[in-house]
Structure formats: structure tokens, C-alpha cells
C-alpha positions in Angstrom: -41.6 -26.2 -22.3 -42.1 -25.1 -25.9 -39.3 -24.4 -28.3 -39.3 -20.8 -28.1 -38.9 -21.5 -24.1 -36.2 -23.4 -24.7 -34.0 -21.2 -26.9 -34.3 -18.1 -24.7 -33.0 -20.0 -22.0 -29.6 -18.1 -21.3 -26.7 -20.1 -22.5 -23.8 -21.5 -20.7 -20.6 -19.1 -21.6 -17.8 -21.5 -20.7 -14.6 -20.2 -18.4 -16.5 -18.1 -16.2 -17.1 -20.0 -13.7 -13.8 -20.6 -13.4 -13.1 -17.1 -13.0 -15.2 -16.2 -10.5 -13.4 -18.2 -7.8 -10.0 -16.7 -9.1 -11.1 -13.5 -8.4 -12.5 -14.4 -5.0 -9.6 -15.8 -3.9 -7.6 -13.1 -4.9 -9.8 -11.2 -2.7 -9.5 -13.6 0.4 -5.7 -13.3 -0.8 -5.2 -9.5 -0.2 -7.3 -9.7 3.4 -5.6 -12.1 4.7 -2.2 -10.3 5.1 -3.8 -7.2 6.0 -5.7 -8.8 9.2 -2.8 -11.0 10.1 -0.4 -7.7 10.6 -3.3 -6.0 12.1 -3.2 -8.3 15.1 1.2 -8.7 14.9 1.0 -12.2 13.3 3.4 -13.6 10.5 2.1 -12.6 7.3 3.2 -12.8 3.3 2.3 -10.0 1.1 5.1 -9.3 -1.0 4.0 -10.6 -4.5 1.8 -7.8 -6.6 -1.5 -10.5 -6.5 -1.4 -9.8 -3.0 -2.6 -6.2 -3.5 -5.4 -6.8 -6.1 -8.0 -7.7 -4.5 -9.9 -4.8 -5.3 -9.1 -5.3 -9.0 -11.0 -8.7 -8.7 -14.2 -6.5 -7.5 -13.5 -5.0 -10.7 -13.6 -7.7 -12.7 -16.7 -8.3 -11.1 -18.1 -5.8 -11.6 -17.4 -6.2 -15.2 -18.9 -9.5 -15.4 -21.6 -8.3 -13.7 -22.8 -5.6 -16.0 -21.9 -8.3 -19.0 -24.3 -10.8 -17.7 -26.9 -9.1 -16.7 -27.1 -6.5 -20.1 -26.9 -9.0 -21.7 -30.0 -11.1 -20.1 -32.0 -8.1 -20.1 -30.9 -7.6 -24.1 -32.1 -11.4 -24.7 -35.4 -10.6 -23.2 -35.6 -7.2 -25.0 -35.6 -8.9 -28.1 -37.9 -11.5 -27.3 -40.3 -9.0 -26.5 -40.7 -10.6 -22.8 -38.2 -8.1 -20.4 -39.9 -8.0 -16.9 -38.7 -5.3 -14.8 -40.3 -6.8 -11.8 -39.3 -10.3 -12.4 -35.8 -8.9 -13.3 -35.7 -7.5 -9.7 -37.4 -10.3 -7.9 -34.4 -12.4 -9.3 -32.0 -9.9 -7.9 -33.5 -9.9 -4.9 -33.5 -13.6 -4.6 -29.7 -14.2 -5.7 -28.0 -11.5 -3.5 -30.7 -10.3 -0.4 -30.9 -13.7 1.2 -26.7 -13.9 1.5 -26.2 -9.9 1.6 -28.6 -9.6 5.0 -27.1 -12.5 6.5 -23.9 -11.3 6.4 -24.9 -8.0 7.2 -27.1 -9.2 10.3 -23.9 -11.5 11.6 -21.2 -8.3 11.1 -23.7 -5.8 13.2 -23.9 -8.6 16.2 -20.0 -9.9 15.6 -18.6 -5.9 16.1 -21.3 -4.6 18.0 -21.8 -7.2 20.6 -19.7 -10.6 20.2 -16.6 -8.3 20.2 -17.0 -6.2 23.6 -18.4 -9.7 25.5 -14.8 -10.9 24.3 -13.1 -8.1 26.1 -12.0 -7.2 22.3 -11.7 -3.5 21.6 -13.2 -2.4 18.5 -14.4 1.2 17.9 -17.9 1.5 16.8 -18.4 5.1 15.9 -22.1 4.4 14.5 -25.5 3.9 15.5 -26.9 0.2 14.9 -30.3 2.5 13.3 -27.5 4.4 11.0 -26.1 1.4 9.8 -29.4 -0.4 9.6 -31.0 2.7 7.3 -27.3 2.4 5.0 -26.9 -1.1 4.5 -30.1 -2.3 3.6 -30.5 0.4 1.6 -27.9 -0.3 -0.4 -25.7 2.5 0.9 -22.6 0.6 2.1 -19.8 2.0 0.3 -21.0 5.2 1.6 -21.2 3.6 4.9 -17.6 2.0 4.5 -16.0 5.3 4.1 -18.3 7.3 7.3 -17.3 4.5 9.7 -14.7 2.2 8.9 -16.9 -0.5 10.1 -15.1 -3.7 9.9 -14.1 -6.4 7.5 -17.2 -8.1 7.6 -19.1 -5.4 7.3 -17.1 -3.3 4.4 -17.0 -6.4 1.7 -21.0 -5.2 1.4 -19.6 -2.4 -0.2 -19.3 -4.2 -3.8 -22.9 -5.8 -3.6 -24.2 -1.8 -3.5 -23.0 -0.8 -6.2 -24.2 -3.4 -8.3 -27.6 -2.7 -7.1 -27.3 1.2 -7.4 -26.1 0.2 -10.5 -29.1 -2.4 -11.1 -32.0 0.6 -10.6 -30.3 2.8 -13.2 -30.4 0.1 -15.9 -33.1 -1.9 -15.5 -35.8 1.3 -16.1 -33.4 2.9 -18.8 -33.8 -0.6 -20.6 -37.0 -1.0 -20.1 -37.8 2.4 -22.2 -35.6 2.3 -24.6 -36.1 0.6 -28.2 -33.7 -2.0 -28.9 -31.9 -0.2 -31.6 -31.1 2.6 -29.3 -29.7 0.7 -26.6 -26.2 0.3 -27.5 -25.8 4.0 -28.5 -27.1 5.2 -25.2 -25.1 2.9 -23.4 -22.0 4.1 -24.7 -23.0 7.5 -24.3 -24.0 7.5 -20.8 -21.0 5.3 -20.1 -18.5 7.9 -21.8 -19.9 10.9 -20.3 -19.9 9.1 -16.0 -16.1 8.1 -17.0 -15.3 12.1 -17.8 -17.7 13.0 -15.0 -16.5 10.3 -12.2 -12.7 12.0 -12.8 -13.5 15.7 -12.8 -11.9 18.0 -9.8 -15.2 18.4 -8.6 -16.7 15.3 -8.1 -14.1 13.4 -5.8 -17.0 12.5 -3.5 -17.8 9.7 -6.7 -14.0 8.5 -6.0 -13.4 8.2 -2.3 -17.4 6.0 -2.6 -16.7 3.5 -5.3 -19.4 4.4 -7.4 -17.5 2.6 -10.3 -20.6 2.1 -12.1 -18.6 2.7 -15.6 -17.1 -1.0 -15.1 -20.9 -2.4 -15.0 -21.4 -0.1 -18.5 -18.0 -1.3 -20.3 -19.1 -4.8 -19.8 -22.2 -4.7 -21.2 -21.5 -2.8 -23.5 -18.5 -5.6 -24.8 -22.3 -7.9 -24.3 -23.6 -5.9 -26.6 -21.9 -5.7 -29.0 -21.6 -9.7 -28.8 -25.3 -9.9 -29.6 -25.2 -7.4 -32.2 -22.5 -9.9 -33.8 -20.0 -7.1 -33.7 -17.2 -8.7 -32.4 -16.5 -11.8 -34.5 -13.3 -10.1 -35.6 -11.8 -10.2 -32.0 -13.2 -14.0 -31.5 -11.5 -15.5 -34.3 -8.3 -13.8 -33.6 -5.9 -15.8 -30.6 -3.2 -12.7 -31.1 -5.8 -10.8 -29.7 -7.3 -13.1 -27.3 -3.3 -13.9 -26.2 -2.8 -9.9 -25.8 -5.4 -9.3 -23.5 -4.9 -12.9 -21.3 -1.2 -11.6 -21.2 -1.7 -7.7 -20.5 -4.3 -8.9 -17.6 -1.7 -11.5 -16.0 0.7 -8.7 -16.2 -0.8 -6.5 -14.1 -2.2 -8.8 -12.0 1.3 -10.7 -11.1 3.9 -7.7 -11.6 3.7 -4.2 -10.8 4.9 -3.1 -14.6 2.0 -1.3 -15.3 1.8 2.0 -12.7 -0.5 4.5 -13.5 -0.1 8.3 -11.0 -3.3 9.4 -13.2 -6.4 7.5 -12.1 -8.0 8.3 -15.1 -5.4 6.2 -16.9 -5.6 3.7 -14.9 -9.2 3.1 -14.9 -9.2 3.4 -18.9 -6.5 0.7 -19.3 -8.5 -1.5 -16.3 -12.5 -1.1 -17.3 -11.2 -1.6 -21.4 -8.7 -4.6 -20.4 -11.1 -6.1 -18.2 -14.4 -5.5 -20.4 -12.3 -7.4 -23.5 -10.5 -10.1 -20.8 -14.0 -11.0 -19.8 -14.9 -11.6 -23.5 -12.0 -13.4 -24.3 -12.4 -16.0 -21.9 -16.0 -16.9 -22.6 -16.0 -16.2 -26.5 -12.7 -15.5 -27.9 -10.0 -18.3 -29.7 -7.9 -19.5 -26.4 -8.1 -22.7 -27.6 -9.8 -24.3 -23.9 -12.5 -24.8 -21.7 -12.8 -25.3 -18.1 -14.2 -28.6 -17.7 -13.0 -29.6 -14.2 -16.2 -30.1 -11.9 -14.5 -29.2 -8.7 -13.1 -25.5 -9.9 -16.5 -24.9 -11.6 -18.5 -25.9 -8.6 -15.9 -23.4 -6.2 -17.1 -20.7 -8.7 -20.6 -21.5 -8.8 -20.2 -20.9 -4.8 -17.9 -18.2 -5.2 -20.5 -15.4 -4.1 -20.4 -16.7 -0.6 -16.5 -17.3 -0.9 -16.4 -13.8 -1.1 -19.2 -12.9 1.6 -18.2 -15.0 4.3 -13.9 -14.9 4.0 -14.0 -12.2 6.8 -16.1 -14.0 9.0 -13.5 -17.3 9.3 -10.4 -15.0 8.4 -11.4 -14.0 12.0 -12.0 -16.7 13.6 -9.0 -18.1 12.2 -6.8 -15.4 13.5 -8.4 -15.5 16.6 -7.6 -18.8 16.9 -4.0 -18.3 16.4 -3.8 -15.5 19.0 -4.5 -18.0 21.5 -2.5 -20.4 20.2 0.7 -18.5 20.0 0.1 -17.9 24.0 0.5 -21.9 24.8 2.8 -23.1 21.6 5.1 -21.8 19.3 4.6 -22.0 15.8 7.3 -20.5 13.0 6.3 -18.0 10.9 6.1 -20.3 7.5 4.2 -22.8 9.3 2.1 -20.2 10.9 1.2 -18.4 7.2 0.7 -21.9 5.7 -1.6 -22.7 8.1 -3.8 -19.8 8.5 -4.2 -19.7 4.8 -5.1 -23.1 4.5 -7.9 -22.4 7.3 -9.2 -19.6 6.3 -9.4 -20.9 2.5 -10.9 -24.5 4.2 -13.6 -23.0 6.5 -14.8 -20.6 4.0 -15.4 -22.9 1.2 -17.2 -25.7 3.5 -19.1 -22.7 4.8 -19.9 -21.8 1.2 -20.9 -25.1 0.2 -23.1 -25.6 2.8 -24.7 -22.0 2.6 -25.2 -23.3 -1.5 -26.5 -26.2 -0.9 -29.0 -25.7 1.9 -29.5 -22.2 1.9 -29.3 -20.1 -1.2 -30.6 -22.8 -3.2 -33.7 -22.1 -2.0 -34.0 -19.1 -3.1 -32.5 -20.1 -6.6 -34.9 -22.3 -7.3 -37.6 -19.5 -6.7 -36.3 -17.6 -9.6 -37.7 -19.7 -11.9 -40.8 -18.9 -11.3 -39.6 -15.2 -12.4 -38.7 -16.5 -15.9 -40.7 -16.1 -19.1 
């Protein structure tokens, strides 16, 4: 590997692997609840972090569009931006997980379900759901059908590719110098046009693409060297740590116009995401363990529905032979559910994705 090889390599930004198994967990932490209730178990929802799990996909979502603009701007200026190398690593980091889970949720509500003698309305045809979901269509498909747990946390993974076939091309064509301005442009005019009267259909299906576009956007304008202001400064980086803790773990900020809300989230979360891997917070996560859990934290958040399942399942035959009280019973299903799915995670890592990981290297200039 020559020199030049070596300093496009993408570096390391510290904390974020870290944060990516916060925000899955915070995702397995608001299904939990919502499953347990379903089926008249004890459950515990009655802190605010139970209810953000869809705030996590947002956060994301915003890491997401931070990391990969900001790839794609690293190979822009190197002169060495593949748009079919940047796909075939897309394809190899989410298809291999995405279809599996996707395979398993049509069998598990379609067929596992009804040999159990477990009702579960399937108002869809397995071609329907077939044409949707591997085309990338499943928040669209989430809202049609109602589907099923397993089957709706796809949703997230299509709009990063929707969002992935918009800005790879527009990239591709456009001069460096002109990237930044278009991105802001096109990102300000989908905000005004996601909340207009008429275009609710963009609301009830998630296309929350802006979030992808505010983060790299805040990428960016790291490259560009714009933002060593906000780096040096720890008020700053203390404002935003606190303001997203806030409305993570109270319910002090309430917004009844969406618009507001998703202003204060997409800027908040954009500059929280910067923070933690550039700004002055005065650490770094160097704890193996919680950086290996985000490292795996993709599948953490693919497979929780699966054991979540299985776990309650378990418990619904349990409670027919012993009795269990309710604290012990919450205790342990989150323990179970938290303990399967990372050992499923791990091993999914280790001798499954990996595979595919290592192929993206050979999609690498």
C-alpha cells in the first residue's frame, strides 16, 4: 500500500461506536414494553427513554448521512469516487443482514405462527411483500399492512437506501465546490416540502431523508474546516450533550408542531453527532466491550424482534406452570431479550457478516 493509499483510508472518529449501541438499545428498550402489554404481561414503560426509540432511528439516520457524505466527499477529492464500488459496499454491509431478516419475518408470521395455533392477521400477499421489501419499499409496506415487529424494523434500512440512490448520482456530477451549496439547498427545500398540507403521504412513510442531509451536511462542513469554532468550544459541546439528554430522559421539550420538532431534532442531533466525534468533551470511549456491542449494533437492532419474541413466548408458557412477580418477571425478560440478541449478534458478526465485510475491500481505491 503506497502512502497516498494509506492517508485516504477513512479515519477512526472516536465515541461513535459507542453510540451506536445506545441507540439500539434504546430501540430494543421502547419494543420491549410495547410487545410485553400486547400479550398482558408485566411491563415498565414509564420513564420518557422508553418512548424514543424512534428518535434513536433518527440519530441514525443522522450518522448515517454524516458517514457516508463524508466518505463519498474524501473520495471526491481524491479524484477516486466509484459509484459502483460505493454501492457494492452498501450492498455488502446491509443486503446480507436486511434479507435474512426479511426472509425469517415472512416464514415467522406467515407460517411458524399459524402451525403454533397463534393468530396473527396477514392482510398481504407473500409476492406483495416480496416486490416491497426487497425493493426497498418497507416503510411504505409498514404503513399498508402492519406486518409485524420483525418485519416493520426494515422500515429504517429503506430509507437509508432511497436515501443512498438520490446522493450517490447527485455526487457523482457535481464539482466539489458545489456540493455543500446544493446540499443545503436541496435539504432546505425537502424540510419545507416534507411539512406542507399537501404532502402528508411524505409523513405517515418516514421519508425523513432531511436527517441523512443535516448530517452530512454538519460532515461537510467538517472537511471544509468550517467548524473549528464549535470544536474548540466545551460550552457548546456541553449545550448540545445536555439539550440531547434532556429530551431523551424528560419530556420537557414538547413540540404540537412537527415542524418544530423536527427542526430542533435533525439540528440537535446533526451537532450531537459532531460533538461526540470532534468536539471538546474532554473523553474517549476506550472500553473494548461497549465498542465491540456497537460495532455489532446493526444486528442488535435487526434481530431484537426476533428474541423479544421468543422471549415472551417463553414467558407465556411459563406463567401457565409457575408464578413469577411482576419485577422479577420485567427483570428477566429484559435481561433475555438483551442476552440472546447480542450472542445472536456476535455470532451473526463473527461468522456471518464478516464475510461480506471483508469483500468490501476489494471495492476500495
Amino acid at each position: 500500500m503506497n502512502p497516498k493509499e494509506k492517508t485516504f483510508k477513512m479515519k477512526k472518529i472516536p465515541n461513535l461506536d459507542a453510540l451506536r449501541f445506545f441507540l439500539a438499545s434504546i430501540v430494543v428498550l421502547q419494543h420491549l414494553p410495547v410487545l410485553c402489554k400486547n400479550q398482558n404481561l408485566p411491563y415498565f414503560n414509564d420513564s420518557p427513554i422508553f418512548n424514543r426509540g424512534v428518535d434513536s432511528v433518527y440519530i441514525f439516520f443522522v450518522l448515517s448521512g454524516f458517514l457516508i457524505i463524508k466518505s463519498i466527499y474524501e473520495e471526491k477529492s481524491k479524484g477516486d469516487f466509484s459509484i459502483k464500488n460505493f454501492y457494492v459496499r452498501r450492498v455488502l454491509r446491509i443486503f446480507p443482514v436486511y434479507y435474512l431478516v426479511m426472509i425469517f419475518g415472512l416464514f415467522f408470521y406467515n407460517y411458524l405462527l399459524p402451525a403454533l395455533g397463534i393468530p396473527f392477521e396477514v392482510n398481504y400477499s407473500i409476492p406483495t411483500a416480496l416486490a416491497m421489501l426487497i425493493f426497498f419499499m418497507p416503510n411504505v409496506f409498514n404503513v399498508m399492512f402492519d406486518p409485524g415487529g420483525i418485519l416493520k424494523v426494515l422500515w429504517s434500512l429503506g430509507i437509508e437506501e432511497q436515501f443512498y440512490l438520490i446522493v450517490a448520482p447527485l455526487m457523482y456530477f457535481l464539482t466539489k465546490k458545489h456540493i455543500l451549496r446544493t446540499l443545503i439547498i436541496l435539504a432546505s427545500i425537502y424540510f419545507i416540502i416534507f411539512h406542507l398540507p399537501f404532502t402528508q403521504f411524505l409523513r405517515d412513510y418516514e421519508f425523513m431523508y432531511f436527517f441523512l442531509f443535516f448530517g452530512g451536511i454538519i460532515a461537510i462542513l467538517e472537511e471544509k474546516k468550517k467548524m473549528e469554532l464549535f470544536k474548540k468550544s466545551k460550552i457548546f459541546a456541553y449545550v448540545i450533550i445536555l439539550l440531547t439528554l434532556l429530551y431523551f430522559f424528560t419530556n420537557i421539550f414538547y413540540f404540537e408542531n412537527v415542524l418544530f420538532k423536527n427542526l430542533f431534532t435533525s439540528s440537535v442531533f446533526s451537532f450531537f453527532v459532531f460533538v461526540l466525534g470532534y468536539g471538546n468533551i474532554g473523553f474517549v470511549v476506550k472500553n473494548k466491550a461497549l465498542n465491540y456491542l456497537g460495532k455489532i449494533s446493526y444486528g442488535i437492532y435487526m434481530y431484537h424482534v426476533i428474541f423479544l419474541n421468543f422471549v415472551v413466548f417463553l414467558f407465556l408458557k411459563l406463567k401457565e406452570k409457575i408464578t413469577l412477580g411482576d419485577l422479577t418477571t420485567i427483570i428477566l425478560i429484559n435481561i433475555l431479550t438483551f442476552g440472546f440478541t447480542i450472542l445472536a449478534s456476535h455470532i451473526s458478526f463473527k461468522y456471518y457478516e464478516s464475510f461480506f465485510l471483508k469483500l468490501k475491500n476489494k471495492f476500495r481505491k
